[in-house]
C-alpha positions in Angstrom: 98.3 84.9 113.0 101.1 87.2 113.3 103.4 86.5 110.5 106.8 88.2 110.3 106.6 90.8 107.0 110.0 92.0 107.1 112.4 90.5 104.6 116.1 89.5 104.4 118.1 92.3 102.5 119.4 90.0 100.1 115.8 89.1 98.1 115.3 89.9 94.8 112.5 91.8 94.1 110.8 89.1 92.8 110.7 87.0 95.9 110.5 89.8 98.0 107.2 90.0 96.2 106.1 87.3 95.8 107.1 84.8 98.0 106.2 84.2 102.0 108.3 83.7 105.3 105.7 81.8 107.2 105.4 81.0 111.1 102.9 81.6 113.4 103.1 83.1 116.9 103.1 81.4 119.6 100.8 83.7 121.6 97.9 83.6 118.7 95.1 80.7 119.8 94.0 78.8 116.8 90.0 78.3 116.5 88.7 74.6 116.6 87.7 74.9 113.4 90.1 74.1 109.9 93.1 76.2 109.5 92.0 79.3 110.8 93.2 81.2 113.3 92.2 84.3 115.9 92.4 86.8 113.0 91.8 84.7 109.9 90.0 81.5 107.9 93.2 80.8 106.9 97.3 81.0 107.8 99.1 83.4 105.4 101.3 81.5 103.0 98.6 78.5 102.8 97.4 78.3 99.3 94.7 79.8 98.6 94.8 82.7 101.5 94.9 86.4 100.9 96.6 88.5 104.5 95.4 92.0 104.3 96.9 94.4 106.3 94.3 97.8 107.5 96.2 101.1 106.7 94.8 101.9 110.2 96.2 100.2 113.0 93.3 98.9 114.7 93.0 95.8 116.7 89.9 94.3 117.6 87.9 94.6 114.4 84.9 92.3 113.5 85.1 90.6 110.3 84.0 87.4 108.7 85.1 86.2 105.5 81.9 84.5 103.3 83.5 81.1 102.5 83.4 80.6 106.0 80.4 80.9 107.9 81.5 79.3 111.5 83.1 81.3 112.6 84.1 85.8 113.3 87.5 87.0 113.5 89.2 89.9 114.7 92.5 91.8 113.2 95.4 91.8 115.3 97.9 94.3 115.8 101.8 92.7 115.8 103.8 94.8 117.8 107.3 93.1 116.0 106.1 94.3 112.3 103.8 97.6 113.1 101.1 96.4 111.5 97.1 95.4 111.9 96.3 92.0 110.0 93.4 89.4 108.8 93.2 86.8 106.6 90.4 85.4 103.8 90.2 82.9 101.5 91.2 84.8 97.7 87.7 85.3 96.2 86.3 86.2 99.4 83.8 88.9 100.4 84.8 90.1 103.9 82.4 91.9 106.2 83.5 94.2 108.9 81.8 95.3 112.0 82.0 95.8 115.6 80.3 93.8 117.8 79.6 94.8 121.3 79.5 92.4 124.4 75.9 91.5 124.1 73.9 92.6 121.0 74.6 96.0 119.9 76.6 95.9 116.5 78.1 98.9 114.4 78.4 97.6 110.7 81.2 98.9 109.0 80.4 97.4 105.2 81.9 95.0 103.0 85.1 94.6 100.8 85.8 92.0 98.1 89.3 90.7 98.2 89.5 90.4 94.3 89.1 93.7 93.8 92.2 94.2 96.2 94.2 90.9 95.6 94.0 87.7 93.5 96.5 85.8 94.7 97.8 84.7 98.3 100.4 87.1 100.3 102.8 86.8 102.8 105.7 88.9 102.9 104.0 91.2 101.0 100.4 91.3 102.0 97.8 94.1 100.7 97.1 97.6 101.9 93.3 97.5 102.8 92.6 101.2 103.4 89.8 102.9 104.8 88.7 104.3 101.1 88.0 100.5 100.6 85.6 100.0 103.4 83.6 103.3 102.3 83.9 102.2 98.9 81.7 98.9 100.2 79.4 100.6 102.3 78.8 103.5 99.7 78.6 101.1 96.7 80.6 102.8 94.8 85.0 103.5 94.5 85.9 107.0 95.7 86.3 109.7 92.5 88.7 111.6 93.7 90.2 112.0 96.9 88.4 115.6 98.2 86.1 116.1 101.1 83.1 116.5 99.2 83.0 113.1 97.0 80.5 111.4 98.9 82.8 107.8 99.5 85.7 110.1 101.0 82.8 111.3 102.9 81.6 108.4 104.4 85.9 107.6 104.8 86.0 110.6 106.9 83.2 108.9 109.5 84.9 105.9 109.7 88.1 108.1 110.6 86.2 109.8 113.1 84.9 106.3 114.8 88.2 105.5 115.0 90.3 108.4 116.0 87.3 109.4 118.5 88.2 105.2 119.9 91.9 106.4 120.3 91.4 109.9 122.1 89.3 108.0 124.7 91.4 105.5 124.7 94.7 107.6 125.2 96.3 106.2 121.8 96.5 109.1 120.4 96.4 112.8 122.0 95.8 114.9 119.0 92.8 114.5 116.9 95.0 114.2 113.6 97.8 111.9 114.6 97.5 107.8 113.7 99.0 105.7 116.6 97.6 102.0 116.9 94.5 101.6 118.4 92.6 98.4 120.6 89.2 98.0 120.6 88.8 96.6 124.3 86.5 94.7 126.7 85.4 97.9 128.5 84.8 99.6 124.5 82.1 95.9 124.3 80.5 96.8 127.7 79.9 100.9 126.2 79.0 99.6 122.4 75.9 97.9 124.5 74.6 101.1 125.8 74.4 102.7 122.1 71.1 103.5 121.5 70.5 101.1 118.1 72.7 99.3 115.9 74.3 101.4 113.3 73.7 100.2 109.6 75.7 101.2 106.7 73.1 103.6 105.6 73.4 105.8 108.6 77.1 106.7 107.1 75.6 107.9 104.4 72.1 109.7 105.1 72.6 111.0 109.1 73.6 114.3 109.6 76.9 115.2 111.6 75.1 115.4 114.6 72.5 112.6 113.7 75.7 110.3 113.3 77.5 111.4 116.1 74.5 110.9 118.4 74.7 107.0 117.3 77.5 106.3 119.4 76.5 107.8 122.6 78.1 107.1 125.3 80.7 105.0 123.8 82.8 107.6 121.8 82.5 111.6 121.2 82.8 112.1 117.8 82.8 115.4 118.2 86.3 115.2 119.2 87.5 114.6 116.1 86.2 117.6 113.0 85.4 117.1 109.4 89.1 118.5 108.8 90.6 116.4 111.3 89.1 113.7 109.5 89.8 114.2 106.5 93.6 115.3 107.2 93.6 111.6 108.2 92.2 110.4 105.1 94.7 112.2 103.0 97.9 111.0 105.4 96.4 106.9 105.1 96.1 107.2 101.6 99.5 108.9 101.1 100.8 106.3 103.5 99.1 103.5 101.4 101.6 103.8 98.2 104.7 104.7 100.6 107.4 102.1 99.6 110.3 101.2 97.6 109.6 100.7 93.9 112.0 99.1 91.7 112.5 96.3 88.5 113.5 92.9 88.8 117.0 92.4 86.7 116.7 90.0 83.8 120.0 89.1 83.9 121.9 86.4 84.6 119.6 84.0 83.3 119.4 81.0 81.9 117.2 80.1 78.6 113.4 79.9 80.4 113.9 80.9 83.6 112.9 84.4 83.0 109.7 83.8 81.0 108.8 80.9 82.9 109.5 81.2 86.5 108.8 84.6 87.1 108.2 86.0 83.5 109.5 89.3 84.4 112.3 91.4 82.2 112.6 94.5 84.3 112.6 97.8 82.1 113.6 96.8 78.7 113.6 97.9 75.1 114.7 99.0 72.1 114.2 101.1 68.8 112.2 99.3 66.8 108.3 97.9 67.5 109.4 94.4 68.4 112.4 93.5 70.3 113.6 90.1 70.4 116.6 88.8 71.5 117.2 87.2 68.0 117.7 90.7 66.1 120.8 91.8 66.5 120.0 94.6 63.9 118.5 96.9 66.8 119.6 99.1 69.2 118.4 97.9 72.8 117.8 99.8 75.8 117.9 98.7 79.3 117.6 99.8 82.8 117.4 100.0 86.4 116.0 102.0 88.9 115.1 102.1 92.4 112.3 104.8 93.3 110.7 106.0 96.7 107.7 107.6 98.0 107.3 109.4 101.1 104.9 110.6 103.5 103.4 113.5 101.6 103.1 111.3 98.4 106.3 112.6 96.4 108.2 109.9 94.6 111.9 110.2 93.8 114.7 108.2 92.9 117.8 107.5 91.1 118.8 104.5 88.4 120.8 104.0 85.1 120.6 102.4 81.6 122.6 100.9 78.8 121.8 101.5 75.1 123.7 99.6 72.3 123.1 96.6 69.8 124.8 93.3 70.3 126.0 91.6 67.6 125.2 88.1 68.2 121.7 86.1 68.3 120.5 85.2 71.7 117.8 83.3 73.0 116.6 85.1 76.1 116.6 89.4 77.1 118.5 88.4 80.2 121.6 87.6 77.5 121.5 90.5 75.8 121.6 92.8 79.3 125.0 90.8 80.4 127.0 91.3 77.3 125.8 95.2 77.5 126.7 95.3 81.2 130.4 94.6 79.7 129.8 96.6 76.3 128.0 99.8 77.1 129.4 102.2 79.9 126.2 102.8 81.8 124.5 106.7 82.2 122.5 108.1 85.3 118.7 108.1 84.8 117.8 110.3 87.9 113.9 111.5 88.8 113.4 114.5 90.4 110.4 114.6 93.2 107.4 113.3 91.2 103.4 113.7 92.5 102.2 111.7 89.4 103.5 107.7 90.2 101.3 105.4 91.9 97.4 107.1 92.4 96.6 105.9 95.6 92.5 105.5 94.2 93.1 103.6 91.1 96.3 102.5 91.1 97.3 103.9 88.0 100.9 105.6 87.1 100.1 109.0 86.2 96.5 108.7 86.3 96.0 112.2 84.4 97.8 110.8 81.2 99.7 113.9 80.3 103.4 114.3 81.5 104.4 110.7 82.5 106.1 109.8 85.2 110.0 111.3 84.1 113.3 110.0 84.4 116.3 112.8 83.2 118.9 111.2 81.5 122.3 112.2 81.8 123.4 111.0 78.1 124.2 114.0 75.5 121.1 114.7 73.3 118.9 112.4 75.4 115.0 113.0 76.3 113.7 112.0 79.5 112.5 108.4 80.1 108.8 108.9 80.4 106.9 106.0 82.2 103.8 106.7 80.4 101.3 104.0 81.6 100.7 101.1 84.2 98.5 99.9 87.1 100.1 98.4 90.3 98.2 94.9 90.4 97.2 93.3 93.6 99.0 95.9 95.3 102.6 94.1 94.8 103.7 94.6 90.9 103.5 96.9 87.9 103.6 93.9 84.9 104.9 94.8 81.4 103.6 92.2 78.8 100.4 89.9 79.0 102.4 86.7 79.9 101.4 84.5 82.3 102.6 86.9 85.6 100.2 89.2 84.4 97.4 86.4 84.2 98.5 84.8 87.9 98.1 88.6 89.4 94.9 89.1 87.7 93.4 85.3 88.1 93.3 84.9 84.4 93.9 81.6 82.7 96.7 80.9 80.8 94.1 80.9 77.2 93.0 84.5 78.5 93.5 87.2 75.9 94.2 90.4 76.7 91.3 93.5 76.2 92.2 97.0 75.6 91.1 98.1 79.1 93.7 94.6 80.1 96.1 96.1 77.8 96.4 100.1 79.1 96.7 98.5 82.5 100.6 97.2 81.2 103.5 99.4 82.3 105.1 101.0 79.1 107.6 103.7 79.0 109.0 106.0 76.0 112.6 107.7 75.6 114.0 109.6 72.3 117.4 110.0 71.9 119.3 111.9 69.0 116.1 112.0 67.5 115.5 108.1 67.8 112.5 107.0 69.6 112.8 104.0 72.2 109.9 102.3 73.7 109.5 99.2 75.2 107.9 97.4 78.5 108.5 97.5 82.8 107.8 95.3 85.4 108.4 96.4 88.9 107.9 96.0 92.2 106.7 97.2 95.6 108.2 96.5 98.2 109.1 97.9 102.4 105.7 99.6 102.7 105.6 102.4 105.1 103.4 102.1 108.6 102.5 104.8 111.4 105.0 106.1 113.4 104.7 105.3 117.4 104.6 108.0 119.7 106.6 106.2 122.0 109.5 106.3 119.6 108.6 109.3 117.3 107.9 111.2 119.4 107.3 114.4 117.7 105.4 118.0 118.4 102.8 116.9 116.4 102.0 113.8 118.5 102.8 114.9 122.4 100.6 116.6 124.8 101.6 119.9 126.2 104.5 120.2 128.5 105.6 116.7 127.3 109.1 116.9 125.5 109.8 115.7 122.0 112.6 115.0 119.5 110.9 116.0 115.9 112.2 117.7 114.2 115.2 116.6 114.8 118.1 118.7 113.1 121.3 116.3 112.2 124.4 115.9 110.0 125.6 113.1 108.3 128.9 112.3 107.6 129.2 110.0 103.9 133.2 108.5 103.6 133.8 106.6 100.8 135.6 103.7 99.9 138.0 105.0 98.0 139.5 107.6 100.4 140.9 109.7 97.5 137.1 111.1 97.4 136.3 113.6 99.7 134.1 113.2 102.7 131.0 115.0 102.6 129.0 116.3 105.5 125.4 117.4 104.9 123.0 118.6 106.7 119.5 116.9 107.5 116.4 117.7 109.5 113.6 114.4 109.9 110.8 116.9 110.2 107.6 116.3 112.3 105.8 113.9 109.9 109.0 111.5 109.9 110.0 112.9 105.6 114.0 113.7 105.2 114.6 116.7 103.5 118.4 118.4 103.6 119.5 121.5 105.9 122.0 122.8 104.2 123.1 126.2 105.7 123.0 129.4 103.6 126.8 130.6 101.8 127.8 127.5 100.5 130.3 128.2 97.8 129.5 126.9 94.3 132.6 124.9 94.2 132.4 123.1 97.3 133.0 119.8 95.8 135.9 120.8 93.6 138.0 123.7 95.6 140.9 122.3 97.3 141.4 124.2 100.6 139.3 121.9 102.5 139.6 118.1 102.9 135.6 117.7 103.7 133.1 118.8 101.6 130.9 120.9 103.9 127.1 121.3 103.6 126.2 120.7 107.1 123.8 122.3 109.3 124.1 125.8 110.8 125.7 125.6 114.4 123.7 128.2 115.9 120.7 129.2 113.0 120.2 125.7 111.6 117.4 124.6 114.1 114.8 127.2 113.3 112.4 128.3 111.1 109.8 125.6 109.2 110.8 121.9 109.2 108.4 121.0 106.5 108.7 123.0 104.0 106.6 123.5 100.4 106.8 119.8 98.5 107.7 121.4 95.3 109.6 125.0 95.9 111.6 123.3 98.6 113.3 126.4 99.7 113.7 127.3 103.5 113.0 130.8 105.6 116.1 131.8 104.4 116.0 131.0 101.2 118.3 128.6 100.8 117.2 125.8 98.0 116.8 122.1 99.5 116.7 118.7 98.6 113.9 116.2 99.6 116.0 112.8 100.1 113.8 110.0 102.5 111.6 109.1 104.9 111.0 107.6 108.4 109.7 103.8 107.7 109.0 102.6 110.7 109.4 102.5 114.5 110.8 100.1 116.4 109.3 100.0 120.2 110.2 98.1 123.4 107.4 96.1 123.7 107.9 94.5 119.8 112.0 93.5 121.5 113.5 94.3 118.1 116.1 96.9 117.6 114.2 98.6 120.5 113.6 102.5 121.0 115.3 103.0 116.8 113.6 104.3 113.7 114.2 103.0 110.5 115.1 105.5 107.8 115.4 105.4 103.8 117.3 108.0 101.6 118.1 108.4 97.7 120.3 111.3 97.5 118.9 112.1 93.3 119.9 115.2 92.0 123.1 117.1 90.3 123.4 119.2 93.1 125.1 116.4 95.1 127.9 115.7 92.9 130.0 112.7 94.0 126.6 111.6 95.8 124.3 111.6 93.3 122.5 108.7 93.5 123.5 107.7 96.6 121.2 105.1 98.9 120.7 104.5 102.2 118.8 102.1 104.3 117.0 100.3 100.8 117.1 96.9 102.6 117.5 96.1 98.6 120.5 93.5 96.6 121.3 94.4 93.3 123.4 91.6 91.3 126.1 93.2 89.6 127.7 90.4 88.0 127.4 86.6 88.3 129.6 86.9 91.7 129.1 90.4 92.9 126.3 92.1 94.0 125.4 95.8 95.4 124.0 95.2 98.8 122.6 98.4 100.6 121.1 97.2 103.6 119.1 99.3 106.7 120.0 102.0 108.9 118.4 102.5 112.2 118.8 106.2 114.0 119.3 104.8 117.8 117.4 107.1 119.8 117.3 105.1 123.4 119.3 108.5 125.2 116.7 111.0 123.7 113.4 109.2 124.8 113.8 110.1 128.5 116.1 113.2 127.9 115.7 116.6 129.8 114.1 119.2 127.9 117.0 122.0 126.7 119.7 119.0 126.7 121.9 117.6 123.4 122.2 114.2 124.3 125.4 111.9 123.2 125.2 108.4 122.2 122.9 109.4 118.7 124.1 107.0 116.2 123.1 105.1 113.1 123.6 101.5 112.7 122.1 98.8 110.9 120.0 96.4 112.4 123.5 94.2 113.9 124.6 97.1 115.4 127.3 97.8 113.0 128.3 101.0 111.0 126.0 101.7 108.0 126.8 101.8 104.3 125.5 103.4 101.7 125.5 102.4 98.0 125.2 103.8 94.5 124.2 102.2 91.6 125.7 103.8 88.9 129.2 103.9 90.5 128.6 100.1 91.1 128.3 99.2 87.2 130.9 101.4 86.1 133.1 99.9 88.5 132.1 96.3 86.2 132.7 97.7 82.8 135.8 99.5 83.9 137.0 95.8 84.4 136.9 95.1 80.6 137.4 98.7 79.4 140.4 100.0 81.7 141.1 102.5 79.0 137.9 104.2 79.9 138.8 106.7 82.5 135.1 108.7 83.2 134.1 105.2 83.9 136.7 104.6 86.2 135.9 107.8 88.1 132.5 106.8 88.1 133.5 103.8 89.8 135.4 105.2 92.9 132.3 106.9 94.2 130.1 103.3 94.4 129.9 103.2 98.4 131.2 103.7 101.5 130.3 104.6 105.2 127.5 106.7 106.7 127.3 108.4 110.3 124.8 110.6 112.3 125.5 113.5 114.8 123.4 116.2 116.0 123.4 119.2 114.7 125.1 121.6 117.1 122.4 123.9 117.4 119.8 120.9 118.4 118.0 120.1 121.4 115.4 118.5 122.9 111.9 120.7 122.8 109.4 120.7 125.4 105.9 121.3 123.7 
């Protein structure tokens, strides 16, 4: 059952989340019995099924799901998406284990799917982590995600099992590094020779060396520390809340298909308690956004809103936004890098309750937009109001009244401006999780053995062109350090000016050509200044690989940028490689699609050599463009307010062209 994840570019967000793709493999053999499959009771996208994806790519995994007690199933890693999969009935309790050839069996504990996900998944299936599977075997969810809570604890052994599998195995080479893993006829014939079975207890009472012991001669868990182990812990979990995050539009809509289709408004609001479409005595408030976290678990982004009353009675929120869209010239909403969004434990925005998750607004006498509460439910949505999406994601019927503990699960956000507070409701999205990076593509210092070359960090410059060619270019320097996270690299002496001095037709914050490649690639996630001081700018992530054996865009990563911050002038708020559609009007839409860094002439490349041919394209092979929100509505209100010349500007920096070259000073590394 390996289903294809990935979506067109052109979903909204609500079918992106919602919806499934469908089709089975050809190479997966069906069991006899029902609709299952090798890895599964049930096909994703049949009602009623629940695909999980492990945050651990491991294939070869016992399970059995308890509405089905024929048959055992095993996850299966897809090479095309990247990912490790099963499949239960929703409502199900699903036991994991391995089993060896003959009798020996290592239990690994139990997970109930509703506590993960209540309704069925296709495109967007839930992250089952390994916090989950110690959760079941300790009896209890982790507290906190430290080395000495006692579920993390038991997390950190099933890490071991596993990373122990993949340095016998040759998956992996370092004891820290996650690279897929199979579980494989000759691992069946060594599980035999263990001495017992392992029970769940033995995670939790056995000493280190009484628990290594257990899987002797099969695996050396002494390979892999208590640091190791957790190390890997902390990466899965960061990994776990990785995506894209951003509100469906309620626009464009006609009466009822907003509430009762999909029943989601986006981020709306206004400055009274209650804000109905009807009362065209308030002020309303809307927005957009699109957010990001990466690899270390810092969420940035960049969006916009509109703020005005309209002066007519409507019948749905969706009418309001579009004569606003026209009225109101839209201002820049932009969040800084963020550690308080999505707690990976509980799901929770800003778990801590004490600063909110903060938008800065650009408007004159404007407080931040504080997203002060919500809970990502079933791992796909953050819901706004109790209405019936909220009751489908929570497997509530439709006479189900809300509790408080129901009600402080909603996402809510706060804003005052000249001294006026606005409040109001958001429902958004995940979507484009992150997975591991393969070493045969990513190949980075971290992940190859010694005297083996590797390409990350690798040390670039990218080359934005706009549209309208009387902005100027800008070159800017970039480094994909060695956990796959896009910061800037933006040499030291930059002018002030750089954007606005006129003896230069480029605006040039590229790499050093001869000091740019040295010093730390990863720098500290908050100070963000280099070795020589010089202050940078955290801006993307790594996604995904692409490998030869999966035939799709071979030997490429896939990469995702916001550019959110003053400091980048004319880009501010530019995006790159969002795979996202944003309807602008009724005819016109934002499309920002993938980016790809081709990297087929630096897999086999000699150590100490540049090599040509390094380019970025999207997933047809074509040049890459880049988009930006705010430029893109300004660019529809200038339409029916020509006389409004900031908006106008605003409008000639929506978009244009992106290129990659290699920083002058780079090469390839031998380790």
């Amino acid at each position: 059952m390996k289903n294809k994840i990935l979506l067109p570019f052109a979903l909204t967000a609500l079918v992106a989340a919602l919806s499934g793709c469908g089709g089975e493999s050809a190479n997966v053999n069906p069991e006899i019995y029902d609709t299952s499959t090798t890895n599964g009771t049930c096909k994703s996208n049949t009602e009623g099924c629940v695909e999980f994806v492990l945050d651990y790519p491991i294939e070869g995994l016992n399970f059995n799901c308890s509405s089905d007690v024929k048959n055992t199933y095993i996850t299966l890693f897809d090479l095309k998406e990247g990912v490790s999969t099963g499949a239960c009935k929703i409502g199900d309790t699903v036991t994991f284990f391995v089993q060896g050839e003959k009798s020996r069996r290592i239990d690994l504990g139990k997970v109930d799917l509703k506590q993960i996900s209540n309704v069925a998944s296709g495109t967007t299936p839930p992250r089952l982590t390994l916090l989950d599977l110690a959760a079941g075997i300790a009896g209890k969810p982790a507290a906190t995600i430290s080395n000495s809570d006692a579920t993390v604890k038991v997390a950190m052994r099933l890490a071991k099992i596993i990373q122990a599998l993949a340095l016998k195995n040759n998956s992996a080479v370092t004891a820290t590094d996650i690279q897929a893993v199979y579980i494989n006829n000759a691992d069946k014939v060594l599980i035999d020779q263990i001495t017992r079975n392992v029970a769940t207890a033995d995670f939790s009472i056995s000493s280190d060396t009484e628990f290594n012991d257990l899987f002797t001669p099969w695996l050396d868990l002494s390979e892999v520390s208590n640091e190791n182990a957790f190390t890997l812990v902390s990466k899965l979990m960061n990994i776990s809340t990785a995506a894209v995050y951003q509100p469906e539009f309620a626009l464009f809509s006609t009466d009822g298909v907003i509430t009762n289709a999909s029943g989601s408004n986006g981020l709306v609001g206004c400055d009274k308690n209650e804000c109905l479409p009807t009362d065209s005595s308030k002020v309303n408030l809307f927005g957009h956004f699109m957010l990001m976290t990466d690899r270390q678990g810092m969420t940035f982004g960049s969006g916009l809103q509109w703020k005005g009353k309209v002066d007519q009675q409507l019948s749905t929120i969706g009418g309001v936004n579009v004569l606003l869209l026209t009225q109101v010239r839209p201002t820049r909403l932009t969040a800084t890098p963020q550690d308080n969004w999505i707690d990976p434990l509980t799901k929770q925005i800003d778990k801590p309750a004490i600063l909110g998750f903060r938008f800065d607004a650009e408007e004159a006498n404007s407080g931040p937009l504080i997203i002060k509460q919500g809970t990502l439910l079933a791992d796909k949505m953050v819901v706004g109001t109790g209405g019936s999406l909220y009751k489908t994601l929570m497997a509530k019927k439709d006479d189900y009244v809300l509790t408080a503990d129901d009600k402080k699960k909603l996402g809510l956000w706060e804003q005052n401006i000249n001294q006026v507070q606005f409040k109001g409701t958001m429902d958004l999205y995940k979507l484009y999780p992150l997975s591991y990076l393969d070493k045969k593509v990513f190949k980075s210092v971290e992940n190859v053995a010694a005297g083996q070359n590797y390409i990350f960090p690798l040390y670039a410059d990218l080359t934005f062109k706009f549209t309208d060619t009387s902005i100027k270019t800008v070159k800017l320097g970039v480094v994909i350090d060695r956990n796959g996270d896009i910061r800037t690299n933006i040499k030291s002496g930059v002018p002030d000016d750089v954007f606005t001095r006129q003896d230069s037709q480029i605006v040039d914050l590229s790499t050093h050509a001869t000091e740019g490649c040295s010093g730390k690639d990863v720098l500290d996630p908050l100070l963000m200044k280099d070795d020589k001081g010089v202050q940078q700018y955290r801006i993307g992530t790594t996604t995904r690989t692409f490998t030869p054996e999966g035939n799709i865009n071979p030997n490429t990563i896939s990469i995702r940028m916001i550019l959110a911050d003053p400091y980048f002038h004319t880009l501010d708020g530019a995006l790159i490689g969002m795979n996202s559609s944003v309807k602008t009007s009724a005819d016109t839409s934002m499309v920002v699609g993938g980016a790809l860094v081709q990297l087929h002439n630096m897999i086999n490349a000699n150590a100490g050599t540049r090599p040509s041919g390094v380019a970025l394209t999207d997933s047809d092979n074509k040049v890459v463009k880049w988009g930006n929100s705010l430029a893109s509505f300004s660019y529809i209100y200038s339409l029916k307010n020509p006389t409004d010349t900031a908006a106008a500007q605003t409008a000639k920096l929506s978009g244009g062209d992106i290129s990659l070259e290699l920083a002058p000073c780079y090469t390839i590394n031998a380790k």
